[in-house]
C-alpha positions as CSV (number, residue, x, y, z in Angstrom):
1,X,-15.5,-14.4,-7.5
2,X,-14.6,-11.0,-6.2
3,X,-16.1,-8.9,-3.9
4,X,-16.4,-4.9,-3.2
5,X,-17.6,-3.4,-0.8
6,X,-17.4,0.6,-1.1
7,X,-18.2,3.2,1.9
8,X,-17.3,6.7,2.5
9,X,-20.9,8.5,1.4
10,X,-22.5,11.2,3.3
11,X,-23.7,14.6,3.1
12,X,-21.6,17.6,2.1
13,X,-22.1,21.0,0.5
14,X,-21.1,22.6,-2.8
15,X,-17.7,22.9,-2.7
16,X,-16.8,20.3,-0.5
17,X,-15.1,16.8,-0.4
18,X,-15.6,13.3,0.6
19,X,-13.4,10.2,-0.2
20,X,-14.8,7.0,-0.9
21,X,-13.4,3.4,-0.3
22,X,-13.5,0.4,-2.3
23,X,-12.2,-2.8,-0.6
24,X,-12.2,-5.9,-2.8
25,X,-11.8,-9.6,-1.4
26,X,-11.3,-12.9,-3.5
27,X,-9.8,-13.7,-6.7
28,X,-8.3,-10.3,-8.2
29,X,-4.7,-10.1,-9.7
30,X,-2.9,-7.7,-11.1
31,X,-5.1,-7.6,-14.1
32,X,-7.5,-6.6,-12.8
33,X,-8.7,-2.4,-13.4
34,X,-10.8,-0.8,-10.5
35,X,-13.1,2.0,-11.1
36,X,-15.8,4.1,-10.2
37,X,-19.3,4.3,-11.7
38,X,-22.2,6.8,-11.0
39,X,-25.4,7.1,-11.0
40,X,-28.4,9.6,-10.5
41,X,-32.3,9.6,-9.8
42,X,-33.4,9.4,-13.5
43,X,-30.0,8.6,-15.1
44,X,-27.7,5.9,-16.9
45,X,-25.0,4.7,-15.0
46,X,-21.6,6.7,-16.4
47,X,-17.8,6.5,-16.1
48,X,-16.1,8.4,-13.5
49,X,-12.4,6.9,-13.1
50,X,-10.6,3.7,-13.2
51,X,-7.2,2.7,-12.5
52,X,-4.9,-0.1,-13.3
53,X,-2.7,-2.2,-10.9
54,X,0.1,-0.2,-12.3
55,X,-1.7,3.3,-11.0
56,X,-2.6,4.4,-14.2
57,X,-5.6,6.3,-14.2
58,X,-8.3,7.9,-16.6
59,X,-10.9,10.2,-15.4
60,X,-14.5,11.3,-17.1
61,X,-14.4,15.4,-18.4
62,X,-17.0,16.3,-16.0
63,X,-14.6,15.2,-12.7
64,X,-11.0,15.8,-14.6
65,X,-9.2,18.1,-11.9
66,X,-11.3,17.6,-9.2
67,X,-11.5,13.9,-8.1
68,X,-8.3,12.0,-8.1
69,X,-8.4,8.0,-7.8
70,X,-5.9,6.3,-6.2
71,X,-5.5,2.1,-5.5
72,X,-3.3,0.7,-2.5
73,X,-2.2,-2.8,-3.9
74,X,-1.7,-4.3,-0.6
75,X,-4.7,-3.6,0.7
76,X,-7.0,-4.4,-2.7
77,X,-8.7,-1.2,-2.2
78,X,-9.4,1.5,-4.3
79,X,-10.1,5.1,-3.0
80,X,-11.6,8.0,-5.0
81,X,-11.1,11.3,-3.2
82,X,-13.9,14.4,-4.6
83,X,-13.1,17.5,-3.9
84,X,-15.0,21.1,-5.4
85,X,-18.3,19.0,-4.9
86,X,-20.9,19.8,-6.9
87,X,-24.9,19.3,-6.6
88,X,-24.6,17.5,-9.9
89,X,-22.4,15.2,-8.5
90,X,-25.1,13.7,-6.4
91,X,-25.6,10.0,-7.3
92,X,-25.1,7.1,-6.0
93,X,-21.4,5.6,-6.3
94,X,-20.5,2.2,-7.7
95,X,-16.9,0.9,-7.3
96,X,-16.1,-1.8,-10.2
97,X,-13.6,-4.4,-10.8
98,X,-13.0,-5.9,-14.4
99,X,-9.9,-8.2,-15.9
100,X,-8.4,-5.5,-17.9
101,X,-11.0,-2.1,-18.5
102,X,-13.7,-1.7,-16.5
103,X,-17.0,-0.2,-17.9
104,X,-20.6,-0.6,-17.4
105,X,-20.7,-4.4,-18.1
106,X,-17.9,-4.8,-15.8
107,X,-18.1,-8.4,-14.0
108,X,-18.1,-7.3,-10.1
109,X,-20.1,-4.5,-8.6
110,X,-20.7,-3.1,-4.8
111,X,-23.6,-2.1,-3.6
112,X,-22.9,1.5,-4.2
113,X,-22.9,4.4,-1.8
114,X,-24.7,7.5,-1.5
115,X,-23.6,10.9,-2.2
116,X,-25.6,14.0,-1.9
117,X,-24.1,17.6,-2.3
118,X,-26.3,20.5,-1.5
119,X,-26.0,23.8,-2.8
């Protein structure tokens, strides 16, 4: 069993930046890929970026250039700075954790964290 639990949401205006943390407890390895989910009021959940225990990284088009994920190993957490915040960012934010890719059937899940950006 793994566990994640993210924090880090809040409240910003367009054009600014949070940075959310995912801390994961339990049984990961170093097979495991972390990533970050979304979604809004209305809305599927959809891909925003995932990294591997390596660092390598992937990123949806819609955030490429503007939020950058990062992992520290020895702390089993995950981080996913945003900056250039926009209002169609708002969603709630899901960290993941999957043996090898991570999508939206991925086997662990946090609870998710809030983010609103108001223009």
């Amino acid at each position: 069993q793994v566990q994640l639990v993210e924090s880090g949401g809040g409240l910003v205006q367009a054009g600014g930046s949070l940075r959310l943390s995912c801390a994961a407890s339990g049984r990961t390895n170093s097979n495991y890929v972390m990533g970050w989910f979304r979604q809004a009021p209305g809305k599927e959940r959809e891909f925003v970026a995932a990294i591997n225990w390596s660092g390598g990284s992937n990123y949806a088009d819609s955030v490429k250039g503007r939020f950058t994920i990062s992992r520290d190993n020895a702390k089993n957490t995950v981080y996913l700075q945003m900056n250039g915040l926009k209002p169609e960012d708002t969603a709630v934010y899901y960290c993941a954790a999957n043996p090898f890719r991570v999508t939206t059937r991925s086997a662990y899940w946090g609870q998710g964290t809030q983010v609103t950006v108001s223009s």
